[in-house]
N, C-alpha and C positions, 0 to 999 in steps of 0.2 A: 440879387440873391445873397443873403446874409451867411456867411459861414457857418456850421453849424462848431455848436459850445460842446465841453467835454465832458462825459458823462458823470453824473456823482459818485462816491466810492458805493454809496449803499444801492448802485444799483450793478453794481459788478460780483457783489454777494451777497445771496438771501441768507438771511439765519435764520434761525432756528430759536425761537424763544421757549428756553429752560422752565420760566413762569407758566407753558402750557400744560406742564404733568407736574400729580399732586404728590408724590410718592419722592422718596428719595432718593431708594436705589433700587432695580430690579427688582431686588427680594421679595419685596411686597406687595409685585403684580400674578397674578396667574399664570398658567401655561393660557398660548394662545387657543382660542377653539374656532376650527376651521381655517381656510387657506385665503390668504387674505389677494384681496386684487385680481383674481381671476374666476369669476362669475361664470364668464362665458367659457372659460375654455371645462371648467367642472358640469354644468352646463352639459354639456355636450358629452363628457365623459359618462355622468349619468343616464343618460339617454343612452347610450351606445352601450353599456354593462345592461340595461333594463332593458331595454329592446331584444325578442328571442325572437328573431326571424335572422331568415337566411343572409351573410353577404354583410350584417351590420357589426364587422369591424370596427377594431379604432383604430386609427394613426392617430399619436399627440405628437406634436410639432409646437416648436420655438425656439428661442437662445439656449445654448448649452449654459447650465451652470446654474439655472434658476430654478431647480430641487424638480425638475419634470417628474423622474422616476420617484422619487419622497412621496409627492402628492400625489401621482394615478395610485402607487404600492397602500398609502395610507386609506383612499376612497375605494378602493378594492377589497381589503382590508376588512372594511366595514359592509362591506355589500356581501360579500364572501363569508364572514362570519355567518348569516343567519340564512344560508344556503346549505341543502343538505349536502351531508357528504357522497360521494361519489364512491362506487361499486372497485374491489380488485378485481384483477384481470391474470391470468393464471393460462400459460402453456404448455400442454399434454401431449404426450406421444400419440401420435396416430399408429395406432395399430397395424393396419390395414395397407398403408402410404405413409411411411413414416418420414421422407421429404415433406409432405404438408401437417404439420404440427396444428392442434385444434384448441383455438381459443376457449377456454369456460370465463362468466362474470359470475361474481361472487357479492353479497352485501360485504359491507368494509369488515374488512378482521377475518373472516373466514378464508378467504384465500389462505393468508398464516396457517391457519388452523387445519385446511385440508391437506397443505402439505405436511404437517406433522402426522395427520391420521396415516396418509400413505406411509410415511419415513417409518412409523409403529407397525404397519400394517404388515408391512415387507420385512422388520425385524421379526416381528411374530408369524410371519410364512416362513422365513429360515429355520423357525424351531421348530413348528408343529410339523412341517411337511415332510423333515427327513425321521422324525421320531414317527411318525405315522407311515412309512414306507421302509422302518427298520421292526416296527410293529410283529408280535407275531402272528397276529390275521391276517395282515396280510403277507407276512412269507409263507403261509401255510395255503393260502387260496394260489400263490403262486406258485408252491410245490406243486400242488395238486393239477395245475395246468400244466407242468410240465410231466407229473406223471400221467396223465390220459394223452400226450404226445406220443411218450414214451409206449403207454398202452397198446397203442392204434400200432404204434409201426411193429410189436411184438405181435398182437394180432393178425397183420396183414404178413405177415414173415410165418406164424405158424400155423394159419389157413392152406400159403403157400407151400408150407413141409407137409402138413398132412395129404392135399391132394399127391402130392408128390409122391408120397411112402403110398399111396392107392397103387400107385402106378410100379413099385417097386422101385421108386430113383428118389434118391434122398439129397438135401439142400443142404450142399456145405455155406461156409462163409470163411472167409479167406485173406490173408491182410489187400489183394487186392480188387477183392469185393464180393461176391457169391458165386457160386456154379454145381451143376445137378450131375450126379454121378448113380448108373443102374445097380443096382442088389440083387443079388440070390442068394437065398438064404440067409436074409440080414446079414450079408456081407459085400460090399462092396467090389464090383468085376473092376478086374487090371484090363489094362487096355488088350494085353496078350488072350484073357481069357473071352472080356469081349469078341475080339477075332472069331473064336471057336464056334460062336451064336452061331444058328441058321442065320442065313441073308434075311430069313422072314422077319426074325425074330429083332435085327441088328436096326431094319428099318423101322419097324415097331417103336424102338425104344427112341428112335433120333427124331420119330415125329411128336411123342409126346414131350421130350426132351426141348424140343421146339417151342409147341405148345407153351411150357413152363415156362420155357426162355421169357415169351412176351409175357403173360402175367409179371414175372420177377422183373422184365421191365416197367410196366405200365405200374406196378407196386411205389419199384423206386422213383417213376417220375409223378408219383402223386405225394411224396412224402413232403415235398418243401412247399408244396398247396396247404399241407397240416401243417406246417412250421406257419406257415403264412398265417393261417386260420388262427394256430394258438397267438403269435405274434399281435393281431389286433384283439385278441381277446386280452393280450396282459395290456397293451394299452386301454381299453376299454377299461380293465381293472385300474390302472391309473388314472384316467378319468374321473370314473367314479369315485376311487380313493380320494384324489385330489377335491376332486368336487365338496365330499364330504367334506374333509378337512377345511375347504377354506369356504363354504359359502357361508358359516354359521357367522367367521370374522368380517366377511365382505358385508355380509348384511345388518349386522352393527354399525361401518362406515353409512352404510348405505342410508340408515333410518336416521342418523347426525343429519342430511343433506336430503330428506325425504322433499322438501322446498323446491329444490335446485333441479328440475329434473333432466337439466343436461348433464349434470353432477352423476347423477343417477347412472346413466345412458354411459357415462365414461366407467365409472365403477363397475357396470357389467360387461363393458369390452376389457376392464383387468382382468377379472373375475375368470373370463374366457383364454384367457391371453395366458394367464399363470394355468389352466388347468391344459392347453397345448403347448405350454413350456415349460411346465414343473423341473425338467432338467438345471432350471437356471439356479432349484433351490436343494437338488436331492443328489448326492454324488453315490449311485446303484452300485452294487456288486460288480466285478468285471465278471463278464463271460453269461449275466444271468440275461433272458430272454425279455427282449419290449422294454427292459430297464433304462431309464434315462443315465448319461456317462457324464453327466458334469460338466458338457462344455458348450452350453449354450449362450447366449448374449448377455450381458451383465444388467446389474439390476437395476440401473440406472436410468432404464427406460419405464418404471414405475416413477418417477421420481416426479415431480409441480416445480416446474419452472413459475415460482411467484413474479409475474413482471410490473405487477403496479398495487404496493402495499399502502390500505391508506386505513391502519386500525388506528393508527395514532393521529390521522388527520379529525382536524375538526372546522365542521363547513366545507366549500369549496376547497378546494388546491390556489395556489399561487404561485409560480413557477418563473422566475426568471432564468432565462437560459443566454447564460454571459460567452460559451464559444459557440453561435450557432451553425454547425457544421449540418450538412445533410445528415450524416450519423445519428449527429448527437440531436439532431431535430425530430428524424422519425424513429431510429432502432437502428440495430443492427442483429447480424447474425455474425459472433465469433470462430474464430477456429482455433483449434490447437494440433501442434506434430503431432504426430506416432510413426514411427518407421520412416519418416521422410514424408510421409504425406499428411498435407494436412484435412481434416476431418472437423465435421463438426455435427451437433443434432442439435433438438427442441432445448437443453440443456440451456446450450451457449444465446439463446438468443436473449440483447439485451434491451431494455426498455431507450426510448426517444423521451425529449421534452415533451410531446405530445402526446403520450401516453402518461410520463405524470399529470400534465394539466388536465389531464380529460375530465368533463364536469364542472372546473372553472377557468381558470385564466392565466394566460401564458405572454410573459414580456419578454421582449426581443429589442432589440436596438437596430436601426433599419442600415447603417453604415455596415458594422459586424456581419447582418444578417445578408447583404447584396455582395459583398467583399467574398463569400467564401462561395466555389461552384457547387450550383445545383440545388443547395438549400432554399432559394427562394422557389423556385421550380417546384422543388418535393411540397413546401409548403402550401403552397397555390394547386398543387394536385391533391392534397388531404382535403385540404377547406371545399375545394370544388365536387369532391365525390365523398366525402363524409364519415372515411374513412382512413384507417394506419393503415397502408397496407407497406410492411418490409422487406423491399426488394434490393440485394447488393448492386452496388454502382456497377462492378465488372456484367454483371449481366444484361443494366440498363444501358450501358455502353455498348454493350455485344464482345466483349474483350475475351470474355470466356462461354464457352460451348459444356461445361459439365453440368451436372446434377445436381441443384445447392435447394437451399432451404427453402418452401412454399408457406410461410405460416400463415396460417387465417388471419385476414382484415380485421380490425379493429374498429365499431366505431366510434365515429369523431365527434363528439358535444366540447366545443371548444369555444372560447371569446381571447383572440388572440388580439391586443395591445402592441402596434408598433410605435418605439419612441424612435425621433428623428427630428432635424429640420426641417426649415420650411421647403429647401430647395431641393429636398432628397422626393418631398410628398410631390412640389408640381414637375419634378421630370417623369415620375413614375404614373402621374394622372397623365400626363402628357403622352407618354411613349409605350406604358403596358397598360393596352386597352382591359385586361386582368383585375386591374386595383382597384379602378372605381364599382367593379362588380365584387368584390371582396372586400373592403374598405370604406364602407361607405360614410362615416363617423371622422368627421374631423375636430379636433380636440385642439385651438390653436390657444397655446398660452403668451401673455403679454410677457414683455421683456422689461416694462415699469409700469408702475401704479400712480397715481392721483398722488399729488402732496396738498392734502386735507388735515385738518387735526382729528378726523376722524382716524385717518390712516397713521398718523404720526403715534396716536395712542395704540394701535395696534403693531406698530413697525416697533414700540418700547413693547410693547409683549413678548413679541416674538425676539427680541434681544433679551428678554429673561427667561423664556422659553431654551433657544441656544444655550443661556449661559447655563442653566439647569445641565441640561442635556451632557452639554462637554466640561461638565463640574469646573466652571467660573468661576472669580470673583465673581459680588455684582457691581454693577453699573448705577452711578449716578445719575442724577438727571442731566447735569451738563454733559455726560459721557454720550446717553441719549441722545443729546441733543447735536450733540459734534458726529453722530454717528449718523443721523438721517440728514446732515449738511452735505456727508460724504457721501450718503445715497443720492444727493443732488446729481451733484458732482459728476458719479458716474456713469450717469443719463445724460451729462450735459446739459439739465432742464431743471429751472426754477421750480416749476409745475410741477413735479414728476419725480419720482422718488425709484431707487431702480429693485426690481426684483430677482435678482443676479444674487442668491442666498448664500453662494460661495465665498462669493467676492468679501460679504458683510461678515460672512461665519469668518473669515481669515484673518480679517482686523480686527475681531473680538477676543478671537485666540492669541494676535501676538499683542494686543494689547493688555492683554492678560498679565501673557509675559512679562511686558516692561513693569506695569505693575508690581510684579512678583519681584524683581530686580530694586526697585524702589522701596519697596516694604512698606506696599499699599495695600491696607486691607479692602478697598473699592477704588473700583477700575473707574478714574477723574477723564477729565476731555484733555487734558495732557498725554495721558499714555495713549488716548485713541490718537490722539496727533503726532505722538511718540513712531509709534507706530506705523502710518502715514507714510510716513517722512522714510522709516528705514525700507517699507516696502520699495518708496521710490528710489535710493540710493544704491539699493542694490542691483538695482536693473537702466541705472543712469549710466554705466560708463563710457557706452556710445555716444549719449550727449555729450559728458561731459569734456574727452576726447574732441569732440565739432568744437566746442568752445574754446577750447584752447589750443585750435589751428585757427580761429579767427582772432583771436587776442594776438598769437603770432604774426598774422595777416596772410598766412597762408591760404586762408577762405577769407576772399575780399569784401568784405559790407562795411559800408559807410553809415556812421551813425549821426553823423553832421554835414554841414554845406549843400551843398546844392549842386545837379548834373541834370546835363539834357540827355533827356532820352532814356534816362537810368532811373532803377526806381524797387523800391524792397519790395520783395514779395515772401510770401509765409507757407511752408507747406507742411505736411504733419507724417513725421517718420512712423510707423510703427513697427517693434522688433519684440515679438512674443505677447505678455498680456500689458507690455510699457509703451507709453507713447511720446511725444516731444514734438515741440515745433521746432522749424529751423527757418531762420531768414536764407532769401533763395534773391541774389543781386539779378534782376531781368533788365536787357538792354532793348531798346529800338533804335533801329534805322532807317531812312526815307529816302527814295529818289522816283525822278521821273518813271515810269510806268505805268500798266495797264490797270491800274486799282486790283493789283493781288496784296495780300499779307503773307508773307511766306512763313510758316512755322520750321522751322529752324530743326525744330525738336522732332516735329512729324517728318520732314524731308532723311534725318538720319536714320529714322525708326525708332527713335528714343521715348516716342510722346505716346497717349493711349489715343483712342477712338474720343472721348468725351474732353477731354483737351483741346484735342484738334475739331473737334465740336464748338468748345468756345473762339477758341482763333475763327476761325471761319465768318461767327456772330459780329467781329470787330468791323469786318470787309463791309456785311449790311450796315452794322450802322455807321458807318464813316458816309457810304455812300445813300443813306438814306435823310444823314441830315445834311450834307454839306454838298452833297454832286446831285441839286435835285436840278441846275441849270446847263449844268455842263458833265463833261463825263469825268469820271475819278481816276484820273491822270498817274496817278501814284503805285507805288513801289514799296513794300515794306517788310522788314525783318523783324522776328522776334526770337527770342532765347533766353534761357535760363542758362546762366556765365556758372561756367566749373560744374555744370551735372553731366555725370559720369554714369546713369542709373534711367529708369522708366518714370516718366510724367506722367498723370494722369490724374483727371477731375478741370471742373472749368472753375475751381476756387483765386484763380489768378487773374481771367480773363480782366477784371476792372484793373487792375494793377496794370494790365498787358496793353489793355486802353488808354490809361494815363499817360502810361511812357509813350506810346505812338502819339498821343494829339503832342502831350509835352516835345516830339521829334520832330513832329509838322510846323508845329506853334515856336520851335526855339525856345521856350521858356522851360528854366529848368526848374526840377522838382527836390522839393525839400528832403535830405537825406533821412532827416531827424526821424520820419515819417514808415512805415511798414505798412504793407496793405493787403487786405486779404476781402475776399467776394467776387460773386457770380455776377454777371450783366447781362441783359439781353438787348436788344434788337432797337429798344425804345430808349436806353440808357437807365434802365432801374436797375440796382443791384438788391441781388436776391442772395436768400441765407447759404450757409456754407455748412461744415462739418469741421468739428476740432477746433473748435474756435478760442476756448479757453487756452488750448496748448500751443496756437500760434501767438497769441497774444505774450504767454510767458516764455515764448522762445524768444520773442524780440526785446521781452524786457530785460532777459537775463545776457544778450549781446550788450543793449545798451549797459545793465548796468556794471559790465565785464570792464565796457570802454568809458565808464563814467556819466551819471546820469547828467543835465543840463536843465531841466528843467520845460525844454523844449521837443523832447522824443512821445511818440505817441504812435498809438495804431488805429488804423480806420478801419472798423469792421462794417457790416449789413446793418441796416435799423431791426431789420426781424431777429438779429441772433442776439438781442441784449437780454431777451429770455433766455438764454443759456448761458449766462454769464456766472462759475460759481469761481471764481479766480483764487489763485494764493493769496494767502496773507500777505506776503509781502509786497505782492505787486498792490493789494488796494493801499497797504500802505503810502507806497509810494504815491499812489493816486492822491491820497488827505494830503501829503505833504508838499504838491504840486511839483510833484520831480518827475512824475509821468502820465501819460494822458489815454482816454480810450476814446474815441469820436463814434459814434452811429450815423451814416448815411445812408440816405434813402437813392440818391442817382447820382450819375458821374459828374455832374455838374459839383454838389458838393464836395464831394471829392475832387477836384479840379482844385476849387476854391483853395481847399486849406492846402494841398500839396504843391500848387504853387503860387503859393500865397496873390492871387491874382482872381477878378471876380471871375466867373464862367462865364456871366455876361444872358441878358433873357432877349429874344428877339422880339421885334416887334412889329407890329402889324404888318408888315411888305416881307417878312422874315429875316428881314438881315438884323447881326448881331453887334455890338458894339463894336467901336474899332479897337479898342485899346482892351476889350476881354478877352479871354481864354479862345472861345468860338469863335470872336471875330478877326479873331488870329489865324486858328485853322482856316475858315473859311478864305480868308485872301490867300492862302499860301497854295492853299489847294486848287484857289481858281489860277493863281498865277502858274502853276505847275500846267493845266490845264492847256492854256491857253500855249506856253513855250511849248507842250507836245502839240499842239497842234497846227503851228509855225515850223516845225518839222517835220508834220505830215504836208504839210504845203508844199515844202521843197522838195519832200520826194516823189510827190504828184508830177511835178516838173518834166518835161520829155526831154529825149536825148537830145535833140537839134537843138534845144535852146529854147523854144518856144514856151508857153505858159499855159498849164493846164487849164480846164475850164473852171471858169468859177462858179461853186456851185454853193457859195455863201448867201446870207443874205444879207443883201443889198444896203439895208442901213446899219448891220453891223458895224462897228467900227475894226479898223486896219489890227492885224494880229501881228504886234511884235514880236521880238526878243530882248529884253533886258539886258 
C-alpha cells in the first residue's frame, strides 16, 4: 500500500471567480425578489397561511440567525395585504349582571366611532335632562301632584270635621297630632262641665267619640298609601319626562347603527337604564317628592370599552407578541384602589395578542412562549374551542373565592405562526399529544444553500439588497466574491454557501466600517477581509492564551521526533459564536489482559457517551482483525494528557487507534503529524466536524514552534469537501512548509505516521513481518500465548500434580519467553 501524497493548495480552498458577475459594484444590481434557497420551507408556509381549516397551524423551525422572522413577516405581509380587514370588538356594560360585560363586533372604524356617539351622547344627557327637569312644565305638573296630595289629605280631615260638628264634637289638631272634643252651643265642654252631662248623655258622646276615633285612624293610616300613590306617579312623571327627553337623541345614535342590530339591542338597554337612573344626570330639589338626589352610579358605565381598534389597519393584522405572557396572550381584566380595595368593571378590561390578531396572523417565538406559565395552556385552550375567553389566573388557580369579571368570549379566527427550532418542534410532537392536532404545518428552513452561479448571483443581490437597506457603501465584485468564500466557510462546505443572514449582514456592516476608516468609497475584498480578521481577534483570546502555554511548554505537544504510543490529536473548542482547534497530546499503553481498552476519560467521568462509543469500536476492531485465532490477550489504556474538562465526539477515535496499534507494534509515530477522524469497526475513517479549525490549530502550534517543512495533518478523504482554510495556511501548503493528507482507512494512516508500510495480507491472511500489522499481529499472538502459559499454571492442583490436558494434541508446547 503506497502512502497517500499531500493534497494541492487549490483543493484546501475554493474561490470564488470575480469574472462570474458582470457589474461592478452593488449599486447596479437590484433589490433581490423573493427568498432565495428555501423553496420548501416557503412551500409550506404558503400552504399553511392558504389552508382555512381547523388545526393548520404553522410552526417554522431552523437555525437561529438566518432571517426566519424577515421572511415568514415578509410572506405574510403579502398574503395579508389583500385579505379583508377584520371587525372592532367593543366592551359594554351589562346592565342587568354587570360582572359579565357584553361583547358588540363592529365593521372596522366604528367601534371608534360608537364610542364617540356614546361619550356625545351622555354629554348631551347632562344638559338636556337637568334643563328639562328644571323646566316649568314640568315643575308645575309636579306642583300640582303635590297639591292633589295635599287635596286628598284636606279633604279626608274635612269630611272627618264635618261628620264630627253632626255630632256636636269638633276635630282639633294639636302639635301632637289630632283629638275630638263635644260642644254645646259651639262651645267647647271643660272636662268639669262634661261631668254635669246626664250618664246618658256622657255615654253618647264617648261612643261616637269612639267612632271618630277609628275613621281619624283609618284617615291617618291611608295617608302614606297616597304619599305612595303620588310618589310612583312623580316617578312615572320622570319616566315619561326622561323618556321624552332622551329617546329623540337615543334614536339618532340608533339610526348611525340601524346595521348593527346588537348595536341596536344595546342602545335600547341605555335608553332604559338612563330613564331608571336619570338621578345619575339630575341633581332634584331637596325635600321635593320622587325627585332623583344626585347620588347615583357614575357615568362611566355608559362608556365603550374599544378593545380591538382596527380603522387604521389595512388587510389582515400582523401581530407579533415579543413577551408572550398568559396576559399579554389572551387579556386581562385591571384593577385599580379606592378606599383599600381594589375594584374594577368592563372599563379596565384590556385587550390580549389574540384579540389584536383576530382575522389574521399572530407570531410568537416557541422558547418565549413555553418559558412563561400558563401561556401555552391558554393558547392551546383558545385554538381548541375558538374562542377569547378572559379568565384571571387567581381564579383559574382557585387562589381567590370573590366576584371578578365574566366578559363575553370572543371569537377566534386566528393563523398563529410558531418560530422555533428544530429541537423545541420534535419534544412537543413528541410529548404534547396537543401540537400535532394544532400545528399541523411544518415550515423547516435550510441552514445553507447550493453554491451554484445561479445562487452566487443572487447571494450578490441580496449583498446590494443589505447594503441598500442599512445605507452601505457598495460592494465590488471582488468584495462579492471574498464574501460568498466566506459563506463557504461558514458551512464548512465547498458546495454550500450558508444562509445564517446575520452572520453575512455583520461582515457587511463592519466592512463598511473599515472602508469608511480607509476612505474608501467601495467596499474592496480587503475590508471584507479586514474585517474577518478583527471579528476573529476579538474573540481569539482564549486561543491565543493555549498558545502561549504551549510555546512555554506548559501544554506539552510535540511538533517533531517520534514516540511510541503518543500521538496528536485535534479537537474543536467552542466559546460563544468563536471557535478554534487545539492539538490534544493522546497516549497508549499495553499490557497483558483480557482484550479490554480502558478509556481513561470515561472511567473518570470526564468522556461523553459518543467518545466512549468510539473507544469501545477500537476493542472490535483489534479483535476482529488480529485475534481471529486466538483470544485478545491484551490490556489497553487510553487518554487525553492534561484535559481538565468533558470529551466528547468519536473525531479522535483513529488517532486513538494509531497510538494503541503504534503501543502494541513498538513503533513510534511521527510527531510532526496531527490527526483527526472517525473509524469504524472495518478500519475506514469516516468524516468529522470542524475540520478547517483543527487543521489551523495545529498549523498555528507548529508554526508558533517553527515550521520544518515536515508537519502535516491527516484528515478523512470525505472532509476535503469542506476544506475552505486560511490563507495562510494554503500558503504554507504552496510553499511546502505544510502539508494536509486525506485518508480513506487506518492503514494509510499507519503508513505515513509511522512512516512504515501497514503491510496488505495475503491469501492465508497473515501480514508481512516487517509491516505495521505484521507487527501487531505477532505481538498480540505472543501476548496471547504468555497468558495462556499462565492460565496453565494456574490450572495446576495443589498436590503438584498436573491439570488435565485439554489442548490439542498437535498443538505445539506454550512457552514463556
Amino acid at each position: 500500500m503506497t502512502k497517500p501524497e499531500p493534497l494541492a493548495p487549490d483543493a484546501l480552498y475554493k474561490r470564488c471567480d470575480p469574472g462570474l458577475f458582470s457589474f461592478e459594484t452593488t449599486a447596479e444590481l437590484p433589490d433581490v425578489s423573493g427568498i432565495i434557497g428555501q423553496n420548501r420551507a416557503i412551500g409550506a408556509v404558503r400552504f399553511g397561511v392558504n389552508i382555512q381549516r381547523e388545526g393548520y397551524n404553522l410552526y417554522v423551525m431552523g437555525p437561529p440567525g438566518i432571517g426566519k422572522h424577515t421572511l415568514v413577516r415578509q410572506f405574510l405581509e403579502q398574503k395579508a395585504a389583500g385579505r379583508t380587514t377584520p371587525d372592532d370588538w367593543c366592551y359594554v356594560n351589562n346592565f342587568e349582571q354587570g360582572h359579565k360585560p357584553h361583547a358588540l363586533r363592529l365593521p372596522p372604524g366604528r367601534g371608534t366611532a360608537l364610542k364617540r356617539d356614546m361619550e356625545k351622547l351622555v354629554e348631551e344627557l347632562g344638559v338636556v335632562l337637568p334643563a328639562t327637569f328644571e323646566g316649568e312644565e314640568y315643575r308645575s305638573r309636579i306642583q300640582a301632584l303635590e297639591e292633589e296630595l295635599k287635596e286628598r289629605q284636606e279633604h279626608g280631615f274635612s269630611n272627618l270635621a264635618e261628620e264630627a260638628g253632626n255630632h256636636n264634637i269638633k276635630l282639633f289638631r294639636t302639635p301632637s297630632g289630632f283629638a275630638f272634643a263635644p260642644l254645646k252651643d259651639d262651645e267647647v265642654l271643660g272636662p268639669d262641665e262634661f261631668e254635669k252631662l246626664p250618664k246618658e248623655e256622657q255615654t253618647r258622646i264617648e261612643q261616637v267619640v269612639a267612632a271618630l276615633q277609628e275613621k281619624l285612624q283609618a284617615l291617618i293610616r291611608q295617608i302614606p298609601q297616597w304619599r305612595k300613590e303620588t310618589r310612583e306617579k312623580v316617578k312615572d312623571l320622570n319616566r315619561e319626562t326622561t323618556r321624552t327627553a332622551v329617546s329623540h337623541l337615543i334614536d339618532e345614535v340608533k339610526e348611525r347603527y340601524a346595521d348593527l342590530p346588537r348595536v341596536v339591542e344595546y342602545l335600547a338597554t341605555v335608553e332604559q337604564d338612563v330613564i331608571d337612573n336619570v338621578r345619575n344626570f339630575v341633581h332634584g330639589d331637596e325635600g321635593s317628592e320622587g325627585m332623583p338626589d344626585g347620588k347615583g352610579e357614575s357615568l362611566h358605565r355608559y362608556q365603550v370599552n374599544v378593545l380591538v381598534d382596527n380603522k387604521d389597519t389595512e388587510g389582515a393584522p400582523i401581530v407579533y407578541l415579543d413577551n408572550p405572557t398568559y396576559l399579554n396572550l389572551v387579556g386581562r381584566a385591571e384593577h385599580i384602589a379606592q378606599f383599600g380595595t381594589l375594584i374594577t368593571d368592563f372599563t379596565l378590561i384590556k385587550p390580549g395578542a389574540l384579540h389584536q390578531a383576530c382575522g389574521g396572523y399572530l407570531l410568537v417565538d416557541a422558547y418565549k412562549l413555553l418559558t412563561h406559565p400558563f401561556a401555552w395552556e391558554g393558547l392551546k385552550r383558545a385554538l381548541y374551542s375558538g374562542e377569547i375567553r378572559i379568565e384571571s389566573l387567581e381564579k383559574m388557580l382557585s387562589l381567590v373565592s370573590t366576584v371578578s369579571l365574566e366578559p363575553e368570549a370572543i371569537p377566534l379566527d386566528v393563523k398563529v405562526v410558531i418560530v422555533g427550532d428544530r429541537m423545541t418542534y420534535y419534544l412537543l410532537h413528541e410529548y404534547d399529544p396537543d401540537f400535532a392536532e394544532l400545528f399541523k404545518v411544518a415550515a423547516d428552513f435550510e441552514g445553507r444553500i447550493p453554491r451554484n452561479d445561479d445562487n452566487k448571483r443572487i447571494y450578490a443581490q441580496l449583498i446590494a439588497t443589505l447594503a441598500r437597506k442599512e445605507k452601505l457603501r457598495p460592494f465590488d465584485r471582488h468584495a462579492v466574491a471574498r464574501v460568498i468564500e466566506h459563506g463557504s466557510r461558514l458551512v464548512e462546505d465547498t458546495e454550500h454557501l450558508t444562509a445564517h443572514m446575520r452572520s453575512i449582514a455583520d461582515v457587511l456592516r463592519e466592512a463598511d466600517y473599515w472602508a469608511g476608516e480607509a476612505g474608501h468609497a467601495v467596499v474592496g475584498s480587503a475590508d471584507i477581509q479586514q474585517a474577518i480578521e478583527h471579528q476573529v481577534h476579538r474573540s481569539s483570546r482564549v486561543r491565543e492564551h493555549l498558545l502561549e502555554e504551549i510555546r512555554r511548554g506548559t501544554i506539552m505537544i510535540d511538533t517533531d521526533g517520534s514516540r511510541v504510543g503518543q500521538i496528536n490529536g485535534l479537537s474543536v473548542l467552542s466559546m460563544g459564536d468563536f471557535a478554534f482547534g487545539q492539538p490534544s497530546r493522546i497516549t497508549a499503553t499495553v499490557h497483558i489482559g483480557e482484550g479490554s481498552v480502558v478509556d481513561i476519560e470515561r472511567e473518570v467521568e470526564l468522556g461523553g457517551a459518543i467518545h466512549s462509543k468510539g473507544v469501545l469500536i477500537l476493542s472490535s476492531f483489534l479483535a476482529a482483525r488480529y485475534a481471529t485465532h486466538h483470544p485478545l490477550a491484551l490490556s489497553a489504556s487510553l487518554v487525553f494528557e492534561q484535559n481538565y474538562g468533558m470529551v466528547d465526539g468519536d473525531s479522535a477515535s483513529l488517532a486513538e487507534l494509531c497510538a494503541l496499534l503504534s503501543a502494541i507494534a513498538g513503533l513510534p509515530i511521527l510527531q510532526s503529524f496531527a490527526v483527526t477522524g472517525s473509524v469504524n469497526q472495518h478500519g475506514q475513517v469516516q468524516p468529522i466536524g470542524g475540520v478547517n479549525e483543527k487543521i489551523e490549530g495545529f498549523f498555528d502550534v507548529c508554526r508558533l514552534k517553527g515550521l520544518n517543512g515536515r508537519q502535516g495533518v491527516l484528515i478523512p478523504a470525505s472532509n476535503v469537501k469542506h476544506l475552505m482554510l486560511r490563507q495562510d495556511v494554503v500558503q504554507a501548503v504552496s510553499e511546502g512548509q505544510f502539508h494536509v493528507y486525506a485518508v480513506e482507512t487506518v492503514d494509510q494512516a499507519l503508513s505515513l505516521l509511522l512512516d512504515t508500510e501497514a503491510g496488505v495480507q495475503d491469501a492465508d491472511g497473515n501480514w508481512p513481518e516487517d509491516s505495521v500489522n505484521g507487527r501487531v499481529q505477532a505481538r498480540l499472538s505472543e501476548m496471547a500465548h504468555i497468558r495462556a502459559s499462565f492460565g496453565d499454571h494456574a490450572r495446576d492442583k495443589g498436590d503438584g500434580s498436573p491439570a488435565p490436558d485439554t489442548s490439542d494434541a498437535d498443538a505445539p508446547p506454550r512457552h514463556v519467553d
